[in-house]
LUMLUMRO-39325 format. One record per residue (C-alpha): x, y, z. Coordinates in steps of 0.001 Angstrom, whole numbers, padded with zeros to 6 digits, always signed. Each point is the difference from the previous one (the first is absolute). Example, Ala and Ser with C-alpha at 12.3 -4.5 7.8 and 13.67 -1.06 7.14 Angstrom:
// LUMLUMRO-39325
+012300-004500+007800/+001370+003440-000660/
This chain:
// LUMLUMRO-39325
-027257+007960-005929/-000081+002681-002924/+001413+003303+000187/+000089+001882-002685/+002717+002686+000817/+002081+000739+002939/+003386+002283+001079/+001645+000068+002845/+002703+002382+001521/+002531-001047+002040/-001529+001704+003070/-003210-001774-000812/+001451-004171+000229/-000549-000185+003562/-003926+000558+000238/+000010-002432-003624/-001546-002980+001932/-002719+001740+001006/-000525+001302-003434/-000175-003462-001199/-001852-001093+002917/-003155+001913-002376/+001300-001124-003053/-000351-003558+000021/-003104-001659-001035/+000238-003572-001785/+000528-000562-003783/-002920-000762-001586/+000085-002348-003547/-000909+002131-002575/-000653-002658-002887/+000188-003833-000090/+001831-001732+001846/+000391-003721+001115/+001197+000994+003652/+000652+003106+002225/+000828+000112+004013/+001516+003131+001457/-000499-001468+003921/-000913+003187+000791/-003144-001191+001985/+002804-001607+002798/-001648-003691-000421/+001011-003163-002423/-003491-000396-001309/+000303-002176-003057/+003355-001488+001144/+000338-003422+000845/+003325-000940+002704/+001212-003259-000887/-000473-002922+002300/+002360-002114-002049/+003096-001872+000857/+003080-000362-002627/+001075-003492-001082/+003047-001724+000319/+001381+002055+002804/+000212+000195+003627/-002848+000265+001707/+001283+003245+002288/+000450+001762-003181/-002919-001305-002209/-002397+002167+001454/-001594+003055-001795/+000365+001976+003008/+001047+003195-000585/-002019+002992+000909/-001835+002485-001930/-001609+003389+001219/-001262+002783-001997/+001373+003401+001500/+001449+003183-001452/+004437+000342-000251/+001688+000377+002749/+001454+003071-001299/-002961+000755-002187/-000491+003297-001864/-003617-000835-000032/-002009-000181+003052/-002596-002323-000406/+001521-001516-003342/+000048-003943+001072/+001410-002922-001502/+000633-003398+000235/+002932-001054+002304/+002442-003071+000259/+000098+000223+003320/+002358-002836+000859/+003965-001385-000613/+000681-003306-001417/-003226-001569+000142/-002156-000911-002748/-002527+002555-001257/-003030-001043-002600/-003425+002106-000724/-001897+000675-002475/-003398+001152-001489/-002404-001114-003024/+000206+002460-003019/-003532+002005-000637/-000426-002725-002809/+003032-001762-002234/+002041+001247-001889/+000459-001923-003676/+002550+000757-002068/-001203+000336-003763/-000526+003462-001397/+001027+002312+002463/+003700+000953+001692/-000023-000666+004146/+001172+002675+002345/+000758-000982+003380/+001757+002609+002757/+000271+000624+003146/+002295+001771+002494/+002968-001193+002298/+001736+002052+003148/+002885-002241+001580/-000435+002041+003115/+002973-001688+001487/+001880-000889-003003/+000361-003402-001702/+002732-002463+001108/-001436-003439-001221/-003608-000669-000867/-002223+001227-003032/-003135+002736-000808/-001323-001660-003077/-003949-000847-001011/-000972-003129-001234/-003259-000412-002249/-001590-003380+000684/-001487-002011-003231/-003429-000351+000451/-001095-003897+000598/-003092-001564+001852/+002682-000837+002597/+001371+003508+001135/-000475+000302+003898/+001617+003184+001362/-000083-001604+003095/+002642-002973-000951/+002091+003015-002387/+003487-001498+000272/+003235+000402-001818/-001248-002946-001897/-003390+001684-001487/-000192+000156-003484/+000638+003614-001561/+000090+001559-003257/+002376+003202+000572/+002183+000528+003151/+001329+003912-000217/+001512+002306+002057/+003479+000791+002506/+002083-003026+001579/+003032+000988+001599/+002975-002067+001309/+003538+000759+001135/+001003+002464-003151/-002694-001825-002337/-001945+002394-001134/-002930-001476-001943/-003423+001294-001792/-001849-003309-000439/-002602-000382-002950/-000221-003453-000388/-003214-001918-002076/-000489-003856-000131/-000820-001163-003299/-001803-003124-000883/+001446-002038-002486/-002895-000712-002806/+001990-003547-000362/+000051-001517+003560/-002234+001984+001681/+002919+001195+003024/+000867+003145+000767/+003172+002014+000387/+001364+003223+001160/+001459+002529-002446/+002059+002478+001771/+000388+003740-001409/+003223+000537-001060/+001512+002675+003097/-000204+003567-000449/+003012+002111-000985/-000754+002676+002286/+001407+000348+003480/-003020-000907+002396/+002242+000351+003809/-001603+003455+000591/-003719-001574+000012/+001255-002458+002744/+002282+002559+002053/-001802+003779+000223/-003301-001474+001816/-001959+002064-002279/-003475-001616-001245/+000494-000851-003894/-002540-001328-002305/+000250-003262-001895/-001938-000742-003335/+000325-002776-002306/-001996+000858-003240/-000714-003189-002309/-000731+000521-003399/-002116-002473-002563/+002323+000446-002471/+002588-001627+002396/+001860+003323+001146/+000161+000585+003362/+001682+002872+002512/+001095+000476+003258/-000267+003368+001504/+001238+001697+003035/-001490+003148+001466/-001804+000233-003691/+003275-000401-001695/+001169-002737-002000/+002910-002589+001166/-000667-002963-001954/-001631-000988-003231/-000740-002561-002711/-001571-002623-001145/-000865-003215+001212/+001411-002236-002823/+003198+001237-000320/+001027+001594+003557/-001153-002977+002311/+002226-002478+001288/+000063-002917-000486/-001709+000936-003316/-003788-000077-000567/+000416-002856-003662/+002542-002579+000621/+002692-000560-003150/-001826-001559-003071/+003512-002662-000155/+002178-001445+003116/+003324-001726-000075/-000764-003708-000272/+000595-000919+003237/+000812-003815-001385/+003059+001451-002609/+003209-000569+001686/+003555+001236-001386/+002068-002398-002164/+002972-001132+002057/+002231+001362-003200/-001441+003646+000065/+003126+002347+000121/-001425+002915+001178/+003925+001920+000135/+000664+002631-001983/+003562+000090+000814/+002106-002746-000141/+004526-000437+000801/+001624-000486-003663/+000826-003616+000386/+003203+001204-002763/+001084+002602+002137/+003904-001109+001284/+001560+001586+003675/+003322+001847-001804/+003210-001237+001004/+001300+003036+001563/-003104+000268+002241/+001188-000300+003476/-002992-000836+002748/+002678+000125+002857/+000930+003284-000456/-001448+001720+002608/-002493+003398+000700/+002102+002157+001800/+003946+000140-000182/+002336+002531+002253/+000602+003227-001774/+003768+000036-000683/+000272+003555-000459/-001237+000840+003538/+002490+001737+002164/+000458-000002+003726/-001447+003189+001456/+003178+002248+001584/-000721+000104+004063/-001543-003508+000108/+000606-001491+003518/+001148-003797-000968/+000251-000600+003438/-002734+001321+002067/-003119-002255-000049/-003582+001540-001187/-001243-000386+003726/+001069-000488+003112/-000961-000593+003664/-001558+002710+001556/+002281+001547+002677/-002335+001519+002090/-001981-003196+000179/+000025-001584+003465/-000966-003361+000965/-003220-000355+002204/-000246-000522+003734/-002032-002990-000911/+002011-001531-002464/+000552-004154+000765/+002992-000957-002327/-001010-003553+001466/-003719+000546-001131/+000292+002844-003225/+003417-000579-001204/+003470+002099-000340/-001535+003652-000182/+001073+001629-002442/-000411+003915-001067/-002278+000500-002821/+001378+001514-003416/-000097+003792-001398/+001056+001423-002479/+003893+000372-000130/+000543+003808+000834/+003308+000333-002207/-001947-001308-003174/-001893+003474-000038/+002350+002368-001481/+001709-003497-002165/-001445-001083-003366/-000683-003578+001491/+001804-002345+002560/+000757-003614-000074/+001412-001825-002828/-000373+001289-003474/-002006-001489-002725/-000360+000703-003529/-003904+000657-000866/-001279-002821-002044/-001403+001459-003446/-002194-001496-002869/+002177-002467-002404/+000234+000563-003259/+000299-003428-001075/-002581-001393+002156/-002679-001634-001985/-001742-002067+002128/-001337-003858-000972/-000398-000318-003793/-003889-000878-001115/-000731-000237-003936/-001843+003014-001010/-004130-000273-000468/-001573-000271-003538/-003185+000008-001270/-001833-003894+000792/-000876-001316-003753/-002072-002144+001935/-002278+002230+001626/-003743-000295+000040/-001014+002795+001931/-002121+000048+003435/-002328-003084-000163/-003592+000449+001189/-002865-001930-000058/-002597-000413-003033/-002745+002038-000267/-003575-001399+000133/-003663+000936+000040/-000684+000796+004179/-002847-002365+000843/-001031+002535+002432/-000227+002952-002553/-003001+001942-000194/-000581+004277-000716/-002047+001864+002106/+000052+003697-001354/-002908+000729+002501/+001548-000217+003186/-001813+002894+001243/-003027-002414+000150/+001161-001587+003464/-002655-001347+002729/-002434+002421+001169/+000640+001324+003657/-002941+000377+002605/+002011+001027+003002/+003198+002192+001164/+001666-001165+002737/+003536+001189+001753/+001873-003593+000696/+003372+001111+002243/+002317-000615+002413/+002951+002785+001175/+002816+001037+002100/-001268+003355+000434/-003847+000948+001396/-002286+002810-000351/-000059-000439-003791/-002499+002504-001221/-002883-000451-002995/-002495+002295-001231/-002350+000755-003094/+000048-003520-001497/-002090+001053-003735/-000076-002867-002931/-001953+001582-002948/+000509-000198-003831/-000556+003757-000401/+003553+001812+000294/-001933+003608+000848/-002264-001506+002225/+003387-001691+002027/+002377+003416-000439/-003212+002062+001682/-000112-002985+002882/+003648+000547+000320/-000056+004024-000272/-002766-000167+002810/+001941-002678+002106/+003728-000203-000483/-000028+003690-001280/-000541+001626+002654/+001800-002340+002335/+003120+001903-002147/-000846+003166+000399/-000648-000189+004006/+003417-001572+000236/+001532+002407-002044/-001153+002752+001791/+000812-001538+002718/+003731-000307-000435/+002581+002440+001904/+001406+002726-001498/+003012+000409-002247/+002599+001143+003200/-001519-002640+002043/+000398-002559-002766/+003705+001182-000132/+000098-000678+003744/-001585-003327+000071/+003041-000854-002558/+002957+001337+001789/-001229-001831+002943/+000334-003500-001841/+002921+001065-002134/+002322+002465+001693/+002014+000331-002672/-002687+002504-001553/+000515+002538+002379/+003673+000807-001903/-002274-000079-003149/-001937+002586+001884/+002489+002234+000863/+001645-000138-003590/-002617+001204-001955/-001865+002013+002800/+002203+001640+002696/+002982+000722-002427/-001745+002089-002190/-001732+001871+002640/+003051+000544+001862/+001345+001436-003579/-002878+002372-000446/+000568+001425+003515/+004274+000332-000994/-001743+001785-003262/-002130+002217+002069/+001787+000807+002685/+004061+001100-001893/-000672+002225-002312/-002977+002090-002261/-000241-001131-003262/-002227+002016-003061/+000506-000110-003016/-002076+001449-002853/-001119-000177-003633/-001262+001795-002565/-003971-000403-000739/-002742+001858-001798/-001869+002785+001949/-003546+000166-000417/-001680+002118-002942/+003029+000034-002019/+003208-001392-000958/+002591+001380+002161/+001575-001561+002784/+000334-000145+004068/+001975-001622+002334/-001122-003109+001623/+001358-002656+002345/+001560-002989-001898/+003000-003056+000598/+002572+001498-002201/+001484+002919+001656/+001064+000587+003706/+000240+002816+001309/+001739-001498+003148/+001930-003224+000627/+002223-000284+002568/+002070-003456+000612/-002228-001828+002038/-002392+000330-002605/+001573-001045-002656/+001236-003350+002039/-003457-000597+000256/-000836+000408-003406/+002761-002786-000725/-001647-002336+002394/-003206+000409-002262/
């Protein structure tokens, strides 16, 4: 799949299939690598289907039943480009296929990538690798959820949970168990790799000094290093709290105590209340004492249907009293309640400082009985096997040009070869600017006002311009072979400008 240089016009994008159609051969490894399948041969020779059945579940569900098929996109770029395909909704998906030879981590960084095309977008499910630790044990044919692995990267996508997994189980040198460490989650926004059903290429590069990175389409989302950005963290605390210290029953932990002195004054009243009548208030002139706020509705008229025996005396429902309208109010006059100035509320003794206090208690420190310092993490369990462990909402899930090397040129040429050109087909494959413009209008109308803003005003403008009046104006500039000057054309004289023009102008 290399190609070394291509252009395309804009007359030229509807033959570009066929153009690729000649392009595409598979992407050969170019150095050492550990593992390398482009599919491109239309078979899964190499892959094992699992046979298993999860635990602990029910057994219409447990099955590992979900279909894989190798076959190109359905809206591929690439004729004769092929992948492998989720092929099925909600069911359980597991296959996978022995490395060349394993992979041990001591003196040299791992590189693992691969490509992803959620052909039908992503509701629920996830599009992430797992690399199974090598053990006498391993049978690709049992590969369940429950397999032992060493890294699980790549996609997972639920509701608006966006997540880039790189997660490595660590054995603890003390006990012998192991435990996830979870990458701490990217800053960047990752909703357009799950939402544009373009292909994008995943790579997770480990380094033995304990660095690591995450890229996306060969750029960089995610970094550090795997003693100090994994959660929970790599080296458990060298003290605990001692979980057998308990806090004295007479620990005053408040800072703020009531002055037991303190003495309610005598002239502190805590029956006066909030709000008194405002005795300077005034009657409005016109208020209407004597007609109420609402009243029965004349027009009203009591149903045909209406049983006094059964509903009740009928009565007209209220409106709004029409002789209020033009009145400052109706109905009897009140004065407006306002704050009191003497209200004070209930009297509490003012807070002081507790002489007493002793400050937050906490437990004792003590050596952790679990400590221990591994500052080689890198060093996990070698991995024999890669192996896609899934279940989804959403089929059709597509994989390509799986590469795990330790060389970064050898992996950036596999992905230039593979992934590469899989960008530049579906770039040149995209519409054109005014059809993009279309496409947009049609799912936001709203753009079409944008459109005629800032594309049909100012034409309409230029035609005004053109069509009311000549404009020329001129300036002075050098003739050739010597100093003197002509006449030319320039913006800062007219030599005609009628009204309509000049509107115009003022619209600009």
């Amino acid at each position: 799949k290399k190609l070394n240089s291509v252009c395309f016009s804009t007359e030229s994008r509807a033959s570009v299939g066929d153009f690729w159609l000649s392009a595409v051969n598979s992407p050969e490894p170019r150095g050492e690598h550990f593992f390398a399948e482009s599919f491109d041969k239309g078979t899964l020779d190499g892959w094992v289907v699992s046979q298993a059945k999860k635990d602990d579940i029910d057994e219409e569900i447990a099955k590992y039943d979900g279909k894989w098929e190798v076959e190109e996109m359905k809206d591929t770029k690439l004729p004769g480009d092929k992948g492998l395909v989720l092929k099925s909704r909600a069911k359980h998906h597991a296959i996978s296929a022995l490395l060349l030879r394993p992979f041990t981590f001591d003196t040299k960084p791992l590189i693992v990538q691969y490509e992803v095309n959620f052909q039908n977008g992503i509701d629920c499910g996830g599009a992430y690798v797992k690399l199974l630790s090598q053990s006498p044990d391993l049978s690709l044919a049992q590969f369940v959820d429950k397999t032992p692995y060493t890294i699980m990267f790549g996609p997972d996508k639920c509701g608006e949970d966006y997540k880039l997994h790189f997660i490595f189980r660590h054995k603890n040198p003390k006990t012998g168990e192991y435990e996830e460490k979870h990458a701490k989650k990217p800053e960047s926004d990752l909703r357009t790799y799950y939402t544009d059903k373009k292909t994008h290429l995943y790579t997770l590069v480990l380094n033995p000094d304990n660095s690591f990175e995450i890229l996306v389409d060969q750029t960089v989302v995610n970094s550090g290093s795997l003693l100090s950005d994994m959660t929970p963290s790599v080296n458990p605390p060298a003290e605990i709290e001692d979980p057998d210290d308990h806090k004295p029953e007479d620990w005053d932990e408040r800072p703020k105590i009531q002055d037991p002195d303190a003495v309610k004054p005598d002239d502190w009243d805590e029956d006066a209340p909030a709000k008194i009548p405002d005795e300077d208030a005034v009657k409005p002139d016109g208020w209407l004492d004597d007609e109420p706020e609402y009243i029965a509705d004349p027009d009203a008229i009591k149903p045909e249907d209406w049983d006094e025996d059964m509903d009740g005396e009928w009565e007209a429902p209220q409106v709004p009293n029409p002789a209020c309208e033009s009145a400052p109010g109706c109905g009897k006059w009140e004065r407006p309640m306002i704050d009191n100035p003497n209200y004070k509320g209930k009297w509490k003794p003012p807070m002081i400082d507790n002489p007493n206090y002793q400050g937050v208690w906490k437990p004792r420190k003590i050596p952790n009985p679990d400590f221990f310092e591994d500052l080689h993490p890198f060093r996990m369990t070698p991995v024999s096997a890669v192996g896609l462990e899934l279940w989804s909402m959403s089929s059709d899930i597509f994989f390509d040009n799986f590469f795990i090397t330790y060389d970064r040129n050898t992996a950036e040429l596999w992905a230039d070869e593979g992934w590469g050109l899989k960008k530049a087909a579906e770039g040149a494959a995209e519409p054109g600017l005014m059809n993009q413009m279309i496409s947009a209008a049609e799912e936001k109308p709203w753009l079409w006002v944008v459109y005629v803003l800032t594309v049909a005003l100012p034409l309409v403008l230029i035609i005004v311009f053109c069509c009311t009046g000549k404009v020329c104006v001129y300036v002075q500039v050098p003739s050739p072979g010597n100093r003197q000057t002509q006449t030319r054309p320039s913006d800062f004289q007219t030599e005609k400008r009628d009204s309509s023009l000049l509107t115009v102008l003022e619209l600009i």
